[in-house]
N, C-alpha and C positions, 0 to 999 in steps of 0.2 A: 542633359539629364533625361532616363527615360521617365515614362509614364511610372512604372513599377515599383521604382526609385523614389521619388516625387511622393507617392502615394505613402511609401515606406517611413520616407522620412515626418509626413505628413499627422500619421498615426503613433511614431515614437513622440513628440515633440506634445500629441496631446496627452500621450501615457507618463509624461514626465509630469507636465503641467497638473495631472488629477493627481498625482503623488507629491506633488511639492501641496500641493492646497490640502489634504487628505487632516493632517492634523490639526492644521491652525484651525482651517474652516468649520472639520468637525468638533472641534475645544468650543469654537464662537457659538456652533448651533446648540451644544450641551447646555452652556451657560444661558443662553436665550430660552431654553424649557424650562429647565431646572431652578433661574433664581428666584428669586420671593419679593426682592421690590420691584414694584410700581411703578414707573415713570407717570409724568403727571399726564402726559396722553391716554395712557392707558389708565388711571387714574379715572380720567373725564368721560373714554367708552364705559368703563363698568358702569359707573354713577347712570349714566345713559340707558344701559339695555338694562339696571336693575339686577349687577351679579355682585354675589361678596365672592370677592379675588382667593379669599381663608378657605371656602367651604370646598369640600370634595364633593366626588361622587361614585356613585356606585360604577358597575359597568352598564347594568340596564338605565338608568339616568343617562349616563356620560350617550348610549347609543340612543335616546330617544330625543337629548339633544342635538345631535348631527343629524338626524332623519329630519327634526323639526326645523334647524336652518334650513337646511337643503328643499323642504317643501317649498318652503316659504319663496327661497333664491327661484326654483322653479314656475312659481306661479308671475311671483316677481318680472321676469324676463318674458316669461310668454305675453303676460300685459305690456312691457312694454315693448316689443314688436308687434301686437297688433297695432297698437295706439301711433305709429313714429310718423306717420305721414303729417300729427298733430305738433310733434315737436321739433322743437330750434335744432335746426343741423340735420335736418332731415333728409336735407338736398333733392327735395323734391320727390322720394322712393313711395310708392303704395306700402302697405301694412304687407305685413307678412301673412302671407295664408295660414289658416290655422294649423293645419297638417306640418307645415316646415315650420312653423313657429314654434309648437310643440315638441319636436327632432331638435332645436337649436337649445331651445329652452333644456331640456333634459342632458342634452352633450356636451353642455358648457357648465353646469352645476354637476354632472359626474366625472369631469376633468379629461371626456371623450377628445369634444370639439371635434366632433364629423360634421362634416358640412355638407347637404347637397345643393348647394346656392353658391351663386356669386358674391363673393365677401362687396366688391366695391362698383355692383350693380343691384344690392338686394339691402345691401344696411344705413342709414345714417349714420353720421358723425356721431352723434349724441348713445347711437343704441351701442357702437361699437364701444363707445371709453368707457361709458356710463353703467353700458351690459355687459358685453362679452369682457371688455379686459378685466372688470371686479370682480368676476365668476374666475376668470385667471387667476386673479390673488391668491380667491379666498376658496376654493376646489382644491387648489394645491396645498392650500393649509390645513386644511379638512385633513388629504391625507398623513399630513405628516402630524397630525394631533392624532389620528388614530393608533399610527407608530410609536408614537411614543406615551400613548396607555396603555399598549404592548409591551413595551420595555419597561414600562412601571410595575404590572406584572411580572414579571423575572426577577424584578430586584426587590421587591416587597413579598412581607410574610405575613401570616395571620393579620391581614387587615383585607375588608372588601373593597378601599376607597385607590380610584386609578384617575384622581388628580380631577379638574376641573375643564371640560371641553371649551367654554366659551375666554377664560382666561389663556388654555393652550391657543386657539384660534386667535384671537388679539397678537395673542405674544409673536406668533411666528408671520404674522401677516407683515407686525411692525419695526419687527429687530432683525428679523433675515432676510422675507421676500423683497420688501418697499426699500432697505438700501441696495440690495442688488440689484435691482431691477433700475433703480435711478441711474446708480453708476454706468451698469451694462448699454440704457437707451442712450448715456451720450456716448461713450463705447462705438457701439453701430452708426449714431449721427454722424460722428467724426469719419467712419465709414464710407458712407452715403447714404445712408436708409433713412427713408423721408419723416419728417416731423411736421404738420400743418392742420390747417384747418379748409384745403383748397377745396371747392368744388369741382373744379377737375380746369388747367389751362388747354385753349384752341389752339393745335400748332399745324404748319404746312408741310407734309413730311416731303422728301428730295424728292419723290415722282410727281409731287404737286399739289395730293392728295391731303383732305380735311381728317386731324383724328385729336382728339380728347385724351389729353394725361391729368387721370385720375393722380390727388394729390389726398393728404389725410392724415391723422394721428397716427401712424406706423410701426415706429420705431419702439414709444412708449409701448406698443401692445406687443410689439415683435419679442423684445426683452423677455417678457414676464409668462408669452406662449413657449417658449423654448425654455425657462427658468423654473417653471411650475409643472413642467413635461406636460404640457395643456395642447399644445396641436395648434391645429385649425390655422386660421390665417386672413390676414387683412385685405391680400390679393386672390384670385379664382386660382391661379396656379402658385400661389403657397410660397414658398422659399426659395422657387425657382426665379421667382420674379425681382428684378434689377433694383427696384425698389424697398423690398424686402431684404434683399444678402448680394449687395452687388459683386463683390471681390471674393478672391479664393481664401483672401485675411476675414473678410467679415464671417465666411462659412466655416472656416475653423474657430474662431471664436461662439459661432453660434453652436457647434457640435460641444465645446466643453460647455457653454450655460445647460445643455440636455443632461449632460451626466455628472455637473457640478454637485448638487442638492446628493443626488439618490448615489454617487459614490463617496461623497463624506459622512454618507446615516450610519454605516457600522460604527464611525469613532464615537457617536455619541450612543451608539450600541454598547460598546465596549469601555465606556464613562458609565453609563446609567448603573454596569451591570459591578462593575468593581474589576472587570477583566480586561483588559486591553486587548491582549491576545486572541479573547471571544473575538473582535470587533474584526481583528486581523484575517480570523478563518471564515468571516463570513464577505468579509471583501475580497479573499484571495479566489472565492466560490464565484462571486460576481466577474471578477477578469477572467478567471480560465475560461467562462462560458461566454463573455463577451469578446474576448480577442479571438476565440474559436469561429465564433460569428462573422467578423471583422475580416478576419483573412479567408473565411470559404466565400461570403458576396462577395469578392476582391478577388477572388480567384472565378467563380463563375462566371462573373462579369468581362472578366478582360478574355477570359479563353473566348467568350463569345459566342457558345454552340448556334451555328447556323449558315451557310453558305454566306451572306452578306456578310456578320460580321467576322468569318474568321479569315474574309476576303483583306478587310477592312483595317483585323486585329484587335476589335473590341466591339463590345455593342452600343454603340452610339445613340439609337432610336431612344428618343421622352429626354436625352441628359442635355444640359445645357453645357457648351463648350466651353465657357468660362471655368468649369468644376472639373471637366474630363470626366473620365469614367470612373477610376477612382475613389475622387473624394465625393464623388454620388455616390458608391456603393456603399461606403465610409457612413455618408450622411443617413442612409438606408439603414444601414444597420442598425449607427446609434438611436434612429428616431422609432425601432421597432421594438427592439431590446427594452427600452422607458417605453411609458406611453404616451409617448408626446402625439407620436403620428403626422408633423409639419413633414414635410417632403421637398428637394431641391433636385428633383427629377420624377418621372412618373416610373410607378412600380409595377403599371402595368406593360408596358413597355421592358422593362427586365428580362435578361435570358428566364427559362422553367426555372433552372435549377436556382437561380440569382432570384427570381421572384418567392421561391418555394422557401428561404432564408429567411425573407421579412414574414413571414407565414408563420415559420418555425419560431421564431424569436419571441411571436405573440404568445402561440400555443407554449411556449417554455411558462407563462405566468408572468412574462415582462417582470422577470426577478435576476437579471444580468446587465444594469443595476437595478432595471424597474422606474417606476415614476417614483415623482415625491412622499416618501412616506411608503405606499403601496408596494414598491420592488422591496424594501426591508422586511416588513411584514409578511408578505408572499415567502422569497426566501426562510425565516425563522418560523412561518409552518412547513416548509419542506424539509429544516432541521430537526425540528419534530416528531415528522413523519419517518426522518431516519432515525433516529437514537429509538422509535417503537421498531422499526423496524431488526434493528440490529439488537434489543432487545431482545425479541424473539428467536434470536438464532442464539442466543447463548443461552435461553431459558431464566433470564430474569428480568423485574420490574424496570422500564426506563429511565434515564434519569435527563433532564438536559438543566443544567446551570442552578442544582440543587432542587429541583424540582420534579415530582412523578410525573412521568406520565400515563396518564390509567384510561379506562375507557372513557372519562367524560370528556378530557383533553382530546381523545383522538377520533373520538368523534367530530369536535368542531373541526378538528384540521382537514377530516376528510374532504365535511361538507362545504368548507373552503373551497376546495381544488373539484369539488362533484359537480358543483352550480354553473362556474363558468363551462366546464364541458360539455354540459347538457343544454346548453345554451347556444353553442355554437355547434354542436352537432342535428339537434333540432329545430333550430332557425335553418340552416341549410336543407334540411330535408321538407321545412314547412314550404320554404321557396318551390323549387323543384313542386311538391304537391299541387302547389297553387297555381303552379304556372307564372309565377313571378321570376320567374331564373331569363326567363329571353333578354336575350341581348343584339343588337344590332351587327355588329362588330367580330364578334368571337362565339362561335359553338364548341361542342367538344370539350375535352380536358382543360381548355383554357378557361370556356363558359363557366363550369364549375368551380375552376379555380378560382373566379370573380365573386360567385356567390361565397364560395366559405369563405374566400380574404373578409368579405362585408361584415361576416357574422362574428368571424374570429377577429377583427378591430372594433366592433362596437361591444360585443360580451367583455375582451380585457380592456375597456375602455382606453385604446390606444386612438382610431379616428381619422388613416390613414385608408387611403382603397385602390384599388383595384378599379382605374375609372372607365373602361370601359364599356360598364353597364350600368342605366339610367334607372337611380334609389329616388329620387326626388318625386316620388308617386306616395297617394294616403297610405298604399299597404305597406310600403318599406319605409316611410315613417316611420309610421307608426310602430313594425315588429321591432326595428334598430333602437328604438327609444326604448319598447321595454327590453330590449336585452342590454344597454347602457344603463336604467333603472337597474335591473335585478344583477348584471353583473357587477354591478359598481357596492350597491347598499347589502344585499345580502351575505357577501364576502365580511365588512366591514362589522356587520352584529357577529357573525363567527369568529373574529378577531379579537371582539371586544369581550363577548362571551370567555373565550380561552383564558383573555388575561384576566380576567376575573376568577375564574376557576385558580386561575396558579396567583395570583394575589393571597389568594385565601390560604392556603398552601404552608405548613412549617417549613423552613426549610432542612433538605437533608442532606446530610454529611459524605462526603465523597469517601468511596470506600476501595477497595481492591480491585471488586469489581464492574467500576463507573467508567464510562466509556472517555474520555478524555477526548474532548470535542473542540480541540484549540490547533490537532495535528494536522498531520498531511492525510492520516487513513480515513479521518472523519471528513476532510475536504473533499476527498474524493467520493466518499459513498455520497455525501449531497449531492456532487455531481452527478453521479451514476442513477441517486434515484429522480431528479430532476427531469434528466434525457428520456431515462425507464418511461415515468410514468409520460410524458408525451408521447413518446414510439408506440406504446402499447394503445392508446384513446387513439391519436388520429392519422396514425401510418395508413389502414382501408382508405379514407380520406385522400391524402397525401398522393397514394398513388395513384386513382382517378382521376387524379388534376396534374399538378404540375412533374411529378414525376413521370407518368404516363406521355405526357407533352414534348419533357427533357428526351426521353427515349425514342 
């Protein structure tokens, strides 16, 4: 069987497996938002944090509650990595400096997880289960509570009330995340992916040589970073490492936990809303852009541009042979398309044109399917942003699923898609200004490459990089952190703003001439304005770096 083949078959088998789960799992996550009893766990959190499970909230409430967890989670984690050299399971590691403290503390509470540190040279036992992996839980359920105050929005009328954030948060932490994520880590144990509390075994390698295997909670955390589209990693080299995803079976398995969550959201899109068929046109939007994705890394990759590999027949450099070229490209994709950002090869190492994919899939809005929660939302404002747009070529009022859209709607949706741009165009120019862009390794179109990959993973809080060039310094802390802050939170009040505005909203009766946003002509115009508005912001970009490089 060749490579081609192998990879072909590899990618049908997970496009069956997200279409056999697509109904049941989105039917399970519907009823998981949507029912009204309690279980007696959840029951015992309300009584706890002081919530009535009954009361709604506004949109400005429901967004000063997630700002106000997430403060909290943030301060939370920075204290305890400084503090870990104090606590049980420490395995003997210094505090984290406050510079990377602050970088980990903020990318693990916006559902980034950029690392510039060594996961199992730099963390304790205790900070990684106790910090990093709850920030996994509940980061991903953030997003997906904010999605679905969005879709409350759509389906509700003349009421300001978009449901209750800390009972959304409970619910999906403890009826979707924590049984998949249990299943999934024995899942991977059965594997090989390590489950312990070791401080690392002495062993004599075959040249005679002294070397230390780091051992740890892995598995538990590996699950719920790939299930939460949360990134990051327990090993320095990520999902490449043996420990992590030892088999071609465990990294297939690990590629559907990426796109499980964020390719079942339309079905409870299309529950919440009363339309099936919504749910259908906005998944059908998510594959075309995501198998488009899937087969051009898959095609840059194995052509190989370069006198080595097209000696060779593929580009080999950063991929682990156990995965082939492939199902790294495969893996690339899915982890840049979400925002997971976990990696089972280096991206910097990638042909231009193969690196310039995982680039593009960010700059898309990670809305093909996106992260938990965040790729639906993203998506249904680009659906927005079409039905104005198309709109205005027929010379009438927009309408999308009974709903106007007029200029207060289409303001938010702008300033949705404005914040992250400006963020990642101005971070890389702040670089470059400062003199923070050197790199050891790489000048030229690649150097630059380096720097926007940076900016354009931590603005759509995907967390993935271009390693290259050394961020682990106060200034690139610190600017990554606030563009993980402002790209993560600022998006999220626009969002929540919107649904509040179309809550409020009568609804209006579809008429002759309502644009019918279920067909093939509306799937396409998402797509078209999707690609549009990325070509148009960061094509200048694009070509200074890795196109320039390809050529």
């Amino acid at each position: 069987m060749t490579t081609t083949t192998a990879g072909v078959i590899f990618v049908l088998t997970l496009v069956a497996a997200l279409v056999a789960v697509y109904k049941p799992f989105g039917d399970y996550m519907f009823r998981a938002v949507s029912g009204t009893r309690q279980s007696r766990v959840e029951r015992g959190v309300f009584r706890l944090v002081g919530v009535n499970p009954a009361a709604e909230q506004s949109w400005g409430v429901y967004a000063r509650s997630v700002l106000a967890f997430s403060a909290v989670s943030i301060l939370f984690l920075y204290l305890f990595q400084r503090v870990q050299n104090h606590l049980w399971l420490s395995l003997g590691f210094d505090p984290v400096v406050p510079h990377g403290a602050w970088n980990t503390a903020v990318s693990f509470v916006t559902n980034t997880n950029w690392q510039s540190y060594s996961g199992e040279s730099t963390m304790g036992h205790l900070v990684q289960m106790a910090g990093l992996a709850v920030q996994n839980f509940v980061s991903a359920a953030v997003g997906i509570a904010v999605a679905v105050a969005l879709l409350r929005g759509f389906a509700r009328s003349r009421t300001g009330q978009l449901g209750n954030f800390w009972v959304d948060l409970t619910r999906i932490t403890l009826r979707i995340l924590l049984p998949v994520a249990v299943l999934g880590a024995i899942a991977l144990m059965i594997g090989g992916v390590v489950q312990n509390l070791s401080a690392g075994t002495d062993v004599t390698t075959l040249t005679g040589g002294a070397q230390t295997i780091t051992g740890g909670p892995v598995a538990s955390q590996e699950v719920v970073k790939l299930l939460g589209t949360n990134g990051g990693g327990f090993y320095n080299v990520n999902s490449a490492h043996p420990f992590e995803n030892p088999t071609t079976w465990t990294n297939w398995l690990e590629i559907f936990l990426i796109l499980l969550i964020p390719f079942s959201m339309p079905r409870v899109f299309g529950r919440m809303v009363g339309q099936n068929r919504q749910g259908y046109a906005i998944a059908a939007v998510m594959a075309i852009l995501a198998v488009a994705s899937v087969a051009l890394t898959n095609i840059f990759e194995l052509s190989g541009h370069g006198t080595v590999p097209q000696a060779v027949g593929a580009a080999l450099e950063g991929k682990e042979v156990r995965f082939d070229v492939s199902n790294s490209a495969t893996f690339a994709a899915a982890t840049t398309l979400t925002s997971t950002g976990a990696v089972n090869s280096f991206h910097d190492s990638f042909t231009p044109l193969g690196g310039m994919m995982t680039m593009v899939n960010m700059m898309l809005g990670e809305v093909a399917p996106g992260g938990t929660g965040s790729g639906l939302y993203g998506l249904l404002i680009l659906a927005v942003i079409t039905v104005f747009v198309a709109g205005l070529m027929v010379g009438r009022t927009p309408e999308y699923l009974g709903k106007k859209i007029g200029s207060r709607e289409i303001k938010f949706a702008s300033l949705y898609f404005l914040i992250t741009l400006i963020l990642v165009l101005v971070g890389t120019a702040a670089a470059f200004a400062t003199g923070n862009n050197s790199t050891a390794l790489n000048v030229g179109p690649h150097g630059l490459s380096e720097v926007l990959y940076a900016f354009t993973s931590a603005s759509n809080n995907n967390g993935s990089a271009f390693g290259g060039i050394t961020v682990n310094t106060t200034w690139w802390d610190t600017a990554l952190g606030l563009c993980m802050l402002l790209g993560r939170f600022l998006p999220i009040i626009f969002v929540l703003a919107l649904a509040g505005s179309l809550a409020r909203q009568a609804p209006t009766p579809a008429s002759e001439g309502t644009l019918p946003t279920h067909r093939p002509l509306f799937i396409g115009m998402v797509v078209g304005v999707t690609v549009v508005l990325v070509a148009l912001t960061f094509l200048p970009a694009l070509a200074l770096g890795p196109l320039a490089e390809g050529l």
